[in-house]
C-alpha angles and dihedrals in degrees: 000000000000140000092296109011128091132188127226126193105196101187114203095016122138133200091268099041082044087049094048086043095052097041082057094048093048086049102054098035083048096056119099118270112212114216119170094336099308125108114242122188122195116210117225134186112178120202116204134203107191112193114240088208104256094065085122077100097059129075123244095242095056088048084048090048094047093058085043094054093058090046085069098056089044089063100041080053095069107288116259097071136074135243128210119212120256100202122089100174 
């Protein structure tokens, strides 16, 4: 979506499959990088939009928005966490 912002459709994931699958993410882009001997660590806040079902009536970009929007208070949180979405329109 941005520089350093992606996007990910998981078709068919609920709350519960989303939470399992974030948790992994988190896990894995958390974990330390070597590079030439010297530990990295990349900071990551995930922002999720889960589907109630009846979102063929929404458009993609205000799903996308959503997910986007809860991106934002993951990050105003503390950064190296995830956020669902609270709104279903």
């Amino acid at each position: 979506m941005g520089g350093d912002e992606f996007v990910i459709l998981a078709s068919g994931c609920n709350r519960e499959k989303a939470d399992l699958f974030a948790k992994r993410i988190l896990n894995t882009l958390t974990s330390p990088i070597m590079i030439h001997d010297e530990e990295l660590y990349i900071s990551t806040s995930i922002g999720i939009y889960v589907s109630n079902g009846e979102d063929n009536r929404q458009s993609p970009e205000l799903m996308i928005k959503l997910a986007d929007d809860a991106l934002y208070i993951a990050k105003n949180n503390g950064k190296n966490r995830y956020e669902f979405s609270n709104d279903y329109q």
